[in-house]
ZANUKE-764009 format. One record per residue (C-alpha): x, y, z; residue in one letter. Coordinates in steps of 0.2 Angstrom, whole numbers, padded with zeros to 4 digits. Example, Ala and Ser with C-alpha at 12.3 -4.5 7.8 and 13.67 -1.06 7.14 Angstrom:
<recs>
<rec x="0062" y="-0022" z="0039" r="A"/>
<rec x="0068" y="-0005" z="0036" r="S"/>
</recs>
This chain:
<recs>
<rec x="-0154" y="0204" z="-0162" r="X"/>
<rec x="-0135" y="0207" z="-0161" r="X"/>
<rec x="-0126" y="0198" z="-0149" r="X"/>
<rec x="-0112" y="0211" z="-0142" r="X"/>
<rec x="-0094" y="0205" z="-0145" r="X"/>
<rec x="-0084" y="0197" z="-0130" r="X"/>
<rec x="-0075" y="0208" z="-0119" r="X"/>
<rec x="-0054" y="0206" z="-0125" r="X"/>
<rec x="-0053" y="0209" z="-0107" r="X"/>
<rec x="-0061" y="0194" z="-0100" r="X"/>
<rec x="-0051" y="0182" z="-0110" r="X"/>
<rec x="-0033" y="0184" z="-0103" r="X"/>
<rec x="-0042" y="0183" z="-0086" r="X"/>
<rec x="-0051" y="0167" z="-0093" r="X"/>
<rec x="-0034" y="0158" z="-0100" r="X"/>
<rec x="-0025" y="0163" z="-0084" r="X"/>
<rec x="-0039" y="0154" z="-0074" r="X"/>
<rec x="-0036" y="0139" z="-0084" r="X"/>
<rec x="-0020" y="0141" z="-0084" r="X"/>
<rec x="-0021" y="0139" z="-0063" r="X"/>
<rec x="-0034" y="0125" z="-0063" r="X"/>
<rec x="-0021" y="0114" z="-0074" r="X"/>
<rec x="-0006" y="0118" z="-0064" r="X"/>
<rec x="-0017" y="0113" z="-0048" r="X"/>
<rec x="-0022" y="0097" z="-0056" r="X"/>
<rec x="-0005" y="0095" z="-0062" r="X"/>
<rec x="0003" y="0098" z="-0044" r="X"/>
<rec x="-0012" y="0085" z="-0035" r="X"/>
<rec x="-0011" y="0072" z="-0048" r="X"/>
<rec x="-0007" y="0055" z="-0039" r="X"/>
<rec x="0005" y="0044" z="-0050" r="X"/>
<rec x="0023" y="0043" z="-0055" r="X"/>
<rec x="0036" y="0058" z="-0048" r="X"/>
<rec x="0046" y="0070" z="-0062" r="X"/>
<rec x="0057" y="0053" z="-0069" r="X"/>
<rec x="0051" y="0043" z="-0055" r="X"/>
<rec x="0056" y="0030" z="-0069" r="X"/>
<rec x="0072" y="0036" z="-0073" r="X"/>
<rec x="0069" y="0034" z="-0092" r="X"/>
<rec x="0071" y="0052" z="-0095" r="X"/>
<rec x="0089" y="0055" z="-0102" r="X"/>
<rec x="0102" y="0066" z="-0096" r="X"/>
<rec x="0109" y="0080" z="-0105" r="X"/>
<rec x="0122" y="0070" z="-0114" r="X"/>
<rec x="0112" y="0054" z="-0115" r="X"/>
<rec x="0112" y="0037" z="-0106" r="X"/>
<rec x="0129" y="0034" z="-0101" r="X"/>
<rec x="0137" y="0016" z="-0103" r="X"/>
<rec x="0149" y="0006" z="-0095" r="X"/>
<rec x="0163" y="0013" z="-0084" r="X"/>
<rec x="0155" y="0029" z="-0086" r="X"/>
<rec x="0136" y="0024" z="-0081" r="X"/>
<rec x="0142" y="0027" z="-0063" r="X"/>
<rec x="0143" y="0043" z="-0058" r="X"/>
<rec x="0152" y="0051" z="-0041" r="X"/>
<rec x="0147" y="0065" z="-0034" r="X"/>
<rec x="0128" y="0077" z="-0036" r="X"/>
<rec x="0126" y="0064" z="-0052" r="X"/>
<rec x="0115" y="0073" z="-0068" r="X"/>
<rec x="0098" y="0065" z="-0066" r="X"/>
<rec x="0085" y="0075" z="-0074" r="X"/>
<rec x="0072" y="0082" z="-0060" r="X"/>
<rec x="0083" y="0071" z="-0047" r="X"/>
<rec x="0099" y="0076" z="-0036" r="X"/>
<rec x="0110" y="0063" z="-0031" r="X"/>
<rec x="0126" y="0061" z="-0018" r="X"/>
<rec x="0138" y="0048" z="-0016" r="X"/>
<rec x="0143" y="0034" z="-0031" r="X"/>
<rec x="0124" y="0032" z="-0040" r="X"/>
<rec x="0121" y="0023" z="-0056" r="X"/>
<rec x="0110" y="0022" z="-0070" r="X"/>
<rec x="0111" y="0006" z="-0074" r="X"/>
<rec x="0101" y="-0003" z="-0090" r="X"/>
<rec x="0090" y="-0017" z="-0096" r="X"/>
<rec x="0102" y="-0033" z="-0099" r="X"/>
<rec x="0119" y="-0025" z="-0091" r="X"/>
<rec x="0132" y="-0036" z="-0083" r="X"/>
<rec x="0141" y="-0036" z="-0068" r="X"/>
<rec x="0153" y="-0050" z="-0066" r="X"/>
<rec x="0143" y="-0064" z="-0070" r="X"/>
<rec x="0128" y="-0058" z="-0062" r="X"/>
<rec x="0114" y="-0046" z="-0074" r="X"/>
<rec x="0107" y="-0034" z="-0064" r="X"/>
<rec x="0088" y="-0033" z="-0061" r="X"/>
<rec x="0079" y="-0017" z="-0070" r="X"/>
<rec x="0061" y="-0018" z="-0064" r="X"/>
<rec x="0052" y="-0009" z="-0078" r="X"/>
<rec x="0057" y="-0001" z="-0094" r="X"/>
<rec x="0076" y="-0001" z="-0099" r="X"/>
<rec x="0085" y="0010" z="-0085" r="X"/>
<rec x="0083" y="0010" z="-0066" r="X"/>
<rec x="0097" y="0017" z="-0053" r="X"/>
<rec x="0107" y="0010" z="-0043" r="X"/>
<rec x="0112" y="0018" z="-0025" r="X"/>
<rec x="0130" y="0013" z="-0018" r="X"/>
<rec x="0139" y="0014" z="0000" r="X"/>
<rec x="0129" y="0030" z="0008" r="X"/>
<rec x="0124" y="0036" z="-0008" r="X"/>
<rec x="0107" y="0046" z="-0010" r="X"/>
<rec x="0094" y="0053" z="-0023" r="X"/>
<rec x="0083" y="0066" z="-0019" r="X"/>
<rec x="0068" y="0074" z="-0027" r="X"/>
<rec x="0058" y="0091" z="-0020" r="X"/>
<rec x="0038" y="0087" z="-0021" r="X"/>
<rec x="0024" y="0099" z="-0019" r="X"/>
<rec x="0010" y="0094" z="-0008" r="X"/>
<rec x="-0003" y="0099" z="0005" r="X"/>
<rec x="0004" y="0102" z="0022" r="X"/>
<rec x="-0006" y="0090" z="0034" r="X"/>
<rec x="-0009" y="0079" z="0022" r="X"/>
<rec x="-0004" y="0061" z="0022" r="X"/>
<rec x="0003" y="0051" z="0007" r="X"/>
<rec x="0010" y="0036" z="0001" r="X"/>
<rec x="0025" y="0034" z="-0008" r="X"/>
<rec x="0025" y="0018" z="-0021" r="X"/>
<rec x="0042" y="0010" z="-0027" r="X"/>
<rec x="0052" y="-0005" z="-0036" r="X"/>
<rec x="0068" y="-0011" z="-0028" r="X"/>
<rec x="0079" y="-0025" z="-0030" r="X"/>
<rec x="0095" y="-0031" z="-0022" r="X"/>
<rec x="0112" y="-0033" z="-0031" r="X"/>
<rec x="0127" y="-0038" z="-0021" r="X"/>
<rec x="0123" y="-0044" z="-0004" r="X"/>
<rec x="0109" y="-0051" z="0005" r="X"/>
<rec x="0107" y="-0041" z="0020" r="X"/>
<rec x="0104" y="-0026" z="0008" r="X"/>
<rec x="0090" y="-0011" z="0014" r="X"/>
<rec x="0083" y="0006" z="0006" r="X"/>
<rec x="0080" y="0021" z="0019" r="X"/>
<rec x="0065" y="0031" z="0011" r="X"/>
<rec x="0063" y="0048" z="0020" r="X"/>
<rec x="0053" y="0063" z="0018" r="X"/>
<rec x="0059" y="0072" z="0033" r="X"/>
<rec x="0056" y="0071" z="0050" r="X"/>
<rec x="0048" y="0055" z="0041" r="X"/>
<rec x="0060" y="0039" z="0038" r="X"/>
<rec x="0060" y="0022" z="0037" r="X"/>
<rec x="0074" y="0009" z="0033" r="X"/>
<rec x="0066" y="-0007" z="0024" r="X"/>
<rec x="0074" y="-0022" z="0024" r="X"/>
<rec x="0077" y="-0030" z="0005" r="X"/>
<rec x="0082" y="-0046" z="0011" r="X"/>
<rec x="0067" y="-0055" z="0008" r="X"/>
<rec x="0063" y="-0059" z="-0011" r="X"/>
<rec x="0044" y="-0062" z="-0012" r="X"/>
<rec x="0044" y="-0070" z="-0028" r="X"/>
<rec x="0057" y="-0075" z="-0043" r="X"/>
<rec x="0057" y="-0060" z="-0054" r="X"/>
<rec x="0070" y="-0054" z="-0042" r="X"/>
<rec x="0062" y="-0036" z="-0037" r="X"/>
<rec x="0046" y="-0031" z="-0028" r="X"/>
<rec x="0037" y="-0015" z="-0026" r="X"/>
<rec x="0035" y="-0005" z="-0009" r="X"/>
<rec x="0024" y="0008" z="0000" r="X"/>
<rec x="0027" y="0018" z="0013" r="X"/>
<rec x="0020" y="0033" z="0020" r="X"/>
<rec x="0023" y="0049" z="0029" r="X"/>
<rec x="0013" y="0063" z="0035" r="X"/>
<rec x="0017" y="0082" z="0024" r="X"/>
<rec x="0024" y="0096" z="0036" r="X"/>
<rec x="0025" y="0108" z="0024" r="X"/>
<rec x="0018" y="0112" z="0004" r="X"/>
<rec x="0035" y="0107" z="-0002" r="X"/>
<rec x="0045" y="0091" z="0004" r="X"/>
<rec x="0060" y="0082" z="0000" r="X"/>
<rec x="0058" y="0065" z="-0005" r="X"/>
<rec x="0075" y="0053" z="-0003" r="X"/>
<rec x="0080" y="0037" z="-0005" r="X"/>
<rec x="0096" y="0032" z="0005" r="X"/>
<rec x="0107" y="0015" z="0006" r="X"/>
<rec x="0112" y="0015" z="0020" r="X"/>
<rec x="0124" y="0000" z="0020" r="X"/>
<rec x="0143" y="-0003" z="0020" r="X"/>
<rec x="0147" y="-0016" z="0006" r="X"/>
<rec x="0167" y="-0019" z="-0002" r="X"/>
<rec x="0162" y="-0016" z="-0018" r="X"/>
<rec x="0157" y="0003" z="-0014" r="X"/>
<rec x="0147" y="0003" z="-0033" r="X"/>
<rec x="0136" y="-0011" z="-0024" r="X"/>
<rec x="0119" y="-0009" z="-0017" r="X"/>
<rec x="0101" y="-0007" z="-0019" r="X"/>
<rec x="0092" y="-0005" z="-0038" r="X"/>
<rec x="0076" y="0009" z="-0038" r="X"/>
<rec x="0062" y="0011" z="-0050" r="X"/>
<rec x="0044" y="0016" z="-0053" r="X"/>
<rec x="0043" y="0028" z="-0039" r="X"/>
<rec x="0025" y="0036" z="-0038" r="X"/>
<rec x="0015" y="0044" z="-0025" r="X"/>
<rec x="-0002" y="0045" z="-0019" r="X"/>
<rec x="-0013" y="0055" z="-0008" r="X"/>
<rec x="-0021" y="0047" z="0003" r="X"/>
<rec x="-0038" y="0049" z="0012" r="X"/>
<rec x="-0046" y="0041" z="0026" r="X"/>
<rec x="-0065" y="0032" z="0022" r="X"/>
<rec x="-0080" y="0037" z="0033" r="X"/>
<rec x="-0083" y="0022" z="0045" r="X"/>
<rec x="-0098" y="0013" z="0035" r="X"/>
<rec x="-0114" y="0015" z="0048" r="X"/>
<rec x="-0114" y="0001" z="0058" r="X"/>
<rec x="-0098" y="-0006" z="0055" r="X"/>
<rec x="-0083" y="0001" z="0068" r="X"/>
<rec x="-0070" y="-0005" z="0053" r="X"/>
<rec x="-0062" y="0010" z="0045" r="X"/>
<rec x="-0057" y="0003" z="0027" r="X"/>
<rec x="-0063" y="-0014" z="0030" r="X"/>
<rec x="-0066" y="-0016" z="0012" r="X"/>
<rec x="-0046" y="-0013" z="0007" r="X"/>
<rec x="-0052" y="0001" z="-0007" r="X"/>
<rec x="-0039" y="0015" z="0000" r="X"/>
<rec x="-0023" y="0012" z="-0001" r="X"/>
<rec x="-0006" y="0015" z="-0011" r="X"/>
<rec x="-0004" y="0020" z="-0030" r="X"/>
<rec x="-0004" y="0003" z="-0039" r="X"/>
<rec x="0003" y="0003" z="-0057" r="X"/>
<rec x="-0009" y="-0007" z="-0070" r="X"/>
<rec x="0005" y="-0014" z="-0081" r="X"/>
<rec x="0014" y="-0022" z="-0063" r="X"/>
<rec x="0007" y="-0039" z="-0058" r="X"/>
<rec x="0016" y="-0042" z="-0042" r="X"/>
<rec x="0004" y="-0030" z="-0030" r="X"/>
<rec x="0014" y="-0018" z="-0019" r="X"/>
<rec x="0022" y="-0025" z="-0003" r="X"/>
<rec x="0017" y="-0014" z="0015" r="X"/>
<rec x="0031" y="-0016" z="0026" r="X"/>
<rec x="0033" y="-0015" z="0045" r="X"/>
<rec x="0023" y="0001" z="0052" r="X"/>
<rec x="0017" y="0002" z="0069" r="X"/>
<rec x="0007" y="0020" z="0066" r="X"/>
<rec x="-0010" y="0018" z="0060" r="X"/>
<rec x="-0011" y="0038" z="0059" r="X"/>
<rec x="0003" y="0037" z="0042" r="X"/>
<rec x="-0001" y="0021" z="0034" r="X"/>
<rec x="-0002" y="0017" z="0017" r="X"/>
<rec x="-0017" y="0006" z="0020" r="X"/>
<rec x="-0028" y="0019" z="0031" r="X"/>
<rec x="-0033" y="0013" z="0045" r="X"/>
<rec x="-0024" y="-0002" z="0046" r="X"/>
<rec x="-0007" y="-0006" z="0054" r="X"/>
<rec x="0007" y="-0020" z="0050" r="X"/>
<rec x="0013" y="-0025" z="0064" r="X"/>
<rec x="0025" y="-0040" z="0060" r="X"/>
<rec x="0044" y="-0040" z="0054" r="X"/>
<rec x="0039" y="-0048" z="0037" r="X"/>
<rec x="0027" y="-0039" z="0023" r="X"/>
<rec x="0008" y="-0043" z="0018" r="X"/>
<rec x="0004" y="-0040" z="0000" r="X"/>
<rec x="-0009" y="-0026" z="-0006" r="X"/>
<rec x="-0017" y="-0032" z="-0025" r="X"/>
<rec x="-0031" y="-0027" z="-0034" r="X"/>
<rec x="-0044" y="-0034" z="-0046" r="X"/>
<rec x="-0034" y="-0033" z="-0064" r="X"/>
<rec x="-0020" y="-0045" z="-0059" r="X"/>
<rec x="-0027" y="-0056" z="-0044" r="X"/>
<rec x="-0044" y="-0062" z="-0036" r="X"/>
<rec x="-0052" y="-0052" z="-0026" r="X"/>
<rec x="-0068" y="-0055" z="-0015" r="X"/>
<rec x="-0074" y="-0039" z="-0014" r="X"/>
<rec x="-0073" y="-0022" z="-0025" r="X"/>
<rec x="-0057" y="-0019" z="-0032" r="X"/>
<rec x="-0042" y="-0022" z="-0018" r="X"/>
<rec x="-0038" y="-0034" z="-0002" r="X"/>
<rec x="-0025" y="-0039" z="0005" r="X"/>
<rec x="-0014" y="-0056" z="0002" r="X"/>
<rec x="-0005" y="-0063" z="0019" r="X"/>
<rec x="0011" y="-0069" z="0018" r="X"/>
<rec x="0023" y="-0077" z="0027" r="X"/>
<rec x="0014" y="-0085" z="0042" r="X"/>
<rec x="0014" y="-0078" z="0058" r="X"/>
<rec x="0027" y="-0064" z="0053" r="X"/>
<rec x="0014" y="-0055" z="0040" r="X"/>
<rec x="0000" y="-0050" z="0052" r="X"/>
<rec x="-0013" y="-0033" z="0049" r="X"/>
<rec x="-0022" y="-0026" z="0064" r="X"/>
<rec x="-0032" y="-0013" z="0068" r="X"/>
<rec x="-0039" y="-0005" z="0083" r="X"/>
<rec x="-0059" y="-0004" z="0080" r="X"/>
<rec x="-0072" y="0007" z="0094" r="X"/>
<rec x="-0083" y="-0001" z="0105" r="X"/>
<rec x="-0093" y="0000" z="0119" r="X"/>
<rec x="-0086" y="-0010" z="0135" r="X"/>
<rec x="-0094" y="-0026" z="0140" r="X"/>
<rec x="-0105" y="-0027" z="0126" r="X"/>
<rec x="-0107" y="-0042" z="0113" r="X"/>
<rec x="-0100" y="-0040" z="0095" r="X"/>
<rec x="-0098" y="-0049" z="0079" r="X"/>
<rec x="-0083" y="-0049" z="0068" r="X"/>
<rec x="-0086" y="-0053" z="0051" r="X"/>
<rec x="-0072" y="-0054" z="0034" r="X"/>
<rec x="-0070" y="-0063" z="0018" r="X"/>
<rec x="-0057" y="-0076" z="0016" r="X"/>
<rec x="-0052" y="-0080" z="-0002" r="X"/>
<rec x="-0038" y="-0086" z="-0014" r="X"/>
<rec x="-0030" y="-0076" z="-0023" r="X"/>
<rec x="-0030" y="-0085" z="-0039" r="X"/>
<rec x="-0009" y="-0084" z="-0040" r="X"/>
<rec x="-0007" y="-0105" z="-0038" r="X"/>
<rec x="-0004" y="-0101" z="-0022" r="X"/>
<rec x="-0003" y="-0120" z="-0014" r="X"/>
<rec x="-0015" y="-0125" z="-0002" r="X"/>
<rec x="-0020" y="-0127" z="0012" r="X"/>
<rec x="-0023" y="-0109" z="0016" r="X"/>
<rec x="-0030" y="-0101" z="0033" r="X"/>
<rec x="-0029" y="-0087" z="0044" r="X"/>
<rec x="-0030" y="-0085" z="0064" r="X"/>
<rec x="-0041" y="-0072" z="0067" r="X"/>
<rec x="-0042" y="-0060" z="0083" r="X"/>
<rec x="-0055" y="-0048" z="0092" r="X"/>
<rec x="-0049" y="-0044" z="0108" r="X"/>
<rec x="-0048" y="-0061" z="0119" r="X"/>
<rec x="-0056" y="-0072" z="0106" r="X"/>
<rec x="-0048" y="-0082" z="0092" r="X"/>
<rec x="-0053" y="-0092" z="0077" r="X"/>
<rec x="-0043" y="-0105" z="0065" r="X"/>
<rec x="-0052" y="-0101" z="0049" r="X"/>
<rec x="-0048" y="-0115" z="0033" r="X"/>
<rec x="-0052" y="-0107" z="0017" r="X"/>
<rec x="-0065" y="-0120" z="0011" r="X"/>
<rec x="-0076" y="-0113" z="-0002" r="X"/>
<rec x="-0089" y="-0120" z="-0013" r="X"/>
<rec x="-0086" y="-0125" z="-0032" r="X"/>
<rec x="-0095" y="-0106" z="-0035" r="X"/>
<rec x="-0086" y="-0094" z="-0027" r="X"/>
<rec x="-0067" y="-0090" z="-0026" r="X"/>
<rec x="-0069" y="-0085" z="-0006" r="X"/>
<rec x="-0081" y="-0088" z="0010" r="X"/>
<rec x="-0088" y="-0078" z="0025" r="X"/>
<rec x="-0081" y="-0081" z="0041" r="X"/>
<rec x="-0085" y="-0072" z="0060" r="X"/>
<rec x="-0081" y="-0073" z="0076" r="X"/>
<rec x="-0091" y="-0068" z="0092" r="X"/>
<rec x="-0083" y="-0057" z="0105" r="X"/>
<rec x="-0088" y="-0047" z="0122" r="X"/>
<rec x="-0079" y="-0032" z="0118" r="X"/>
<rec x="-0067" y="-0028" z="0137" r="X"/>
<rec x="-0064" y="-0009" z="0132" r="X"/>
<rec x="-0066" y="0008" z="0122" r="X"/>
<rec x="-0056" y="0002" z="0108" r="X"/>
<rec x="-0052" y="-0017" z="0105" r="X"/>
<rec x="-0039" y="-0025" z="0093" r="X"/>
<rec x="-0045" y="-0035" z="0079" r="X"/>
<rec x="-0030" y="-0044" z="0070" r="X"/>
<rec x="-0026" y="-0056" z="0054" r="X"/>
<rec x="-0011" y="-0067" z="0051" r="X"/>
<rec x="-0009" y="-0083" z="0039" r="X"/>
<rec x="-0007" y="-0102" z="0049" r="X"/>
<rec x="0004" y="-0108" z="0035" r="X"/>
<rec x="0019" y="-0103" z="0025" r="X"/>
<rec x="0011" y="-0104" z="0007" r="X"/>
<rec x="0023" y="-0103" z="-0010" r="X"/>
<rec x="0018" y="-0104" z="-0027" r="X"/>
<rec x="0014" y="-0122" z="-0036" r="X"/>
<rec x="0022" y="-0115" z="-0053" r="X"/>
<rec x="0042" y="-0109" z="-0046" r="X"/>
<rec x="0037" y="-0115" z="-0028" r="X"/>
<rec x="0049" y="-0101" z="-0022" r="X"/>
<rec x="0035" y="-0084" z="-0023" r="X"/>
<rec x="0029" y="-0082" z="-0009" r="X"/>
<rec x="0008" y="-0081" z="-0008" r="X"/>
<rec x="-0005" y="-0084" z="0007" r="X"/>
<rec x="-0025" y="-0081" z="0010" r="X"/>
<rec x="-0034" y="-0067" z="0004" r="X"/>
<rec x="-0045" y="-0053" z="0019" r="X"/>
<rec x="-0057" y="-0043" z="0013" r="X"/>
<rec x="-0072" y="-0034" z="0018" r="X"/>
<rec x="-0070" y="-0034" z="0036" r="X"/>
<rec x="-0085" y="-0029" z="0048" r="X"/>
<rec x="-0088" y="-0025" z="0066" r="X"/>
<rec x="-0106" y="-0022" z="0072" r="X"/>
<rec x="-0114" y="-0025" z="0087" r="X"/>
<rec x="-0123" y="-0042" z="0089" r="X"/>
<rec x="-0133" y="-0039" z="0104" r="X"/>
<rec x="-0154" y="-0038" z="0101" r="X"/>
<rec x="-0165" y="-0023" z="0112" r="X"/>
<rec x="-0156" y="-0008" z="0102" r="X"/>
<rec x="-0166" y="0005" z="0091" r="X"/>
<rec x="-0161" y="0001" z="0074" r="X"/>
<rec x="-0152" y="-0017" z="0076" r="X"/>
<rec x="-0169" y="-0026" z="0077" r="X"/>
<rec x="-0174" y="-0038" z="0090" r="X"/>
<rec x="-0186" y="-0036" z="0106" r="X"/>
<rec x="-0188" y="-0017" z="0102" r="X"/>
<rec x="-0196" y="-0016" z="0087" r="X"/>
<rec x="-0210" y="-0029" z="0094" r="X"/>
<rec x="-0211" y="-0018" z="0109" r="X"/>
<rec x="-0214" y="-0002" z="0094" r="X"/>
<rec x="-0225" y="-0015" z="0083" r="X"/>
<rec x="-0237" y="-0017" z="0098" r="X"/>
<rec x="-0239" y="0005" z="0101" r="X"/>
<rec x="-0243" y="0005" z="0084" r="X"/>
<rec x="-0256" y="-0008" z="0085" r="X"/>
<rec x="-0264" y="-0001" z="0100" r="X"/>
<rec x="-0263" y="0017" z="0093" r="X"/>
<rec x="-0273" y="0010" z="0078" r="X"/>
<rec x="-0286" y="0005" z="0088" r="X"/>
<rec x="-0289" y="0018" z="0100" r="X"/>
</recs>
């Protein structure tokens, strides 16, 4: 039997839905902004010396700029000093006040993380003001976590609108006007928080949702200071110290469990907390992983951890098997919510440059309750069941 021909009719229709699902998948894709590495060339090519700073709304393809901005290049000079190009051959440079901008298209309500290289130049006490307004932040560059010069960041920000205007801003006051802070590599992600595991009160205990990580980068990404727990790049969990913990994953570190945790650095000024439900006056068990995270990161290695009142000095002390351990800690939660909290005891560097900073590894962190006579958490009750059973058998 004949098949009848296809409608003509139904295949414009058919294109133009195709067309709409690509541009939806184009518009949600998590990854690298419209020349978030500044590798696309401008109309009239790269520009070099003299002329590679540019005053005024600076031709950027798919960026708009204000104030002295430069594109600056792999290997160029300054003085005697070569300036730091993350990745790839071109990066810019933002000077006194000056600014790049960039409209994004997202879902309002929606919170995302914003993923970025930066590097220093001139002076120590340089910073980097990311916005996507309301949304701003000003992170502070003058810390160098290891000796490549240049680390990559995350911050995030709740969407209040489908479109956005993401900025990068220095907002310091330098002599030299063309000097300040180096970008690169900017990417977004959406993010989206994890169900709380049954019996566990830890929302993304296991460190699987966080920022966009680039595969060919090495260095993980750095979360910085954020005290809002509701717009942070690591859902769930807050960084409440002046100095940055390190998120890594499975390709380029050592990780206890899945494919991300988080590296402590710094001491007592890297600390992640988190804010966990419980029931009041009841007994609970907090329980993580503690590992290395294979960088030669020098040892000793050990985190304080916290659950409400309690705290434990944990040494990473591992057995010739395994590159991490289980730890827990016992607590009587006092409250509704209680804070559970990590920080490293020692300030660790490198062996290899001794300079890169590095610390103990958290991962697959747990809060269940420890107490026995509870349907489904074992103990006296399922005896007390057992026996009914027995006796209804006999009857």
């Amino acid at each position: 039997m004949a098949v009848p021909p296809r409608s003509s009719k139904c295949l414009p229709l058919f294109a133009l839905l195709l067309f709409a699902l690509f541009a939806a998948a184009i518009l949600g894709e998590d990854g690298l902004v419209m020349n978030g590495d500044f590798e696309s060339p401008p109309s009239n090519g790269f520009p070099t010396g003299e002329s590679a700073i540019l005053e005024g709304p600076a031709e950027i393809p798919s960026w708009k700029s204000d104030g002295t901005v430069e594109l600056v290049s792999s290997g160029q000079k300054q003085g005697g000093m070569i300036l730091i190009v993350p990745q790839g051959t071109h990066a810019v440079r933002l000077g006194n006040d000056a600014e790049i901008r960039q409209e994004l298209t997202v879902e309002k309500g929606s919170v995302y993380s914003v993923t970025f290289s930066a590097a220093r130049t001139c002076a120590q006490l340089e910073s980097l003001n990311v916005s996507v307004p309301p949304a701003s932040q000003t992170i502070d560059l003058q810390t160098l976590y290891n000796v490549q010069g240049w680390d990559p960041y995350a911050w995030a920000f709740e969407a209040q609108d489908d479109k956005v205007s993401l900025a990068f801003r220095n907002p310091g006051m330098e002599d030299d006007p063309t000097c300040g802070p180096i970008i690169d590599d900017i990417a977004i992600k959406k993010l989206f928080a994890p169900d709380r595991p049954k019996e566990n009160a830890v929302v993304n205990g296991d460190m699987e949702e966080g920022p966009w990580m680039f595969r060919n980068i090495s260095l993980g990404v750095l979360l910085p200071t954020n005290l809002d727990e509701q717009t942070s790049s690591l859902p769930g969990w807050i960084v409440e110290s002046n100095r940055a913990v390190r998120y890594i994953d499975s390709y380029h570190y050592s990780v206890p469990e899945g494919k991300r945790a988080i590296e402590l650095l710094s001491g007592k000024e890297g600390i992640i907390s988190q804010m966990v439900e419980t029931k009041p006056n009841e007994p609970y068990k907090l329980s993580f992983a503690l590992g290395q995270a294979g960088d030669r990161c020098k040892e000793p290695l050990a985190v304080m951890a916290f659950a409400g009142d309690q705290a434990q000095n944990v040494h990473y002390t591992p057995n010739a098997n395994s590159t991490f351990q289980t730890a827990d800690l016992n607590f009587t939660a006092k409250a509704e919510r209680t804070r559970i909290a990590f920080y490293s005891i020692y300030y660790n560097t490198r062996t290899d440059d001794m300079s890169s900073l590095c610390g103990p590894v958290i991962d697959d962190v747990r809060v269940w309750f420890s107490g026995a006579g509870r349907i489904g958490l074992g103990g006296p009750v399922w005896l007390v069941l057992g026996l009914w059973a027995f006796i209804l058998v006999l009857v």
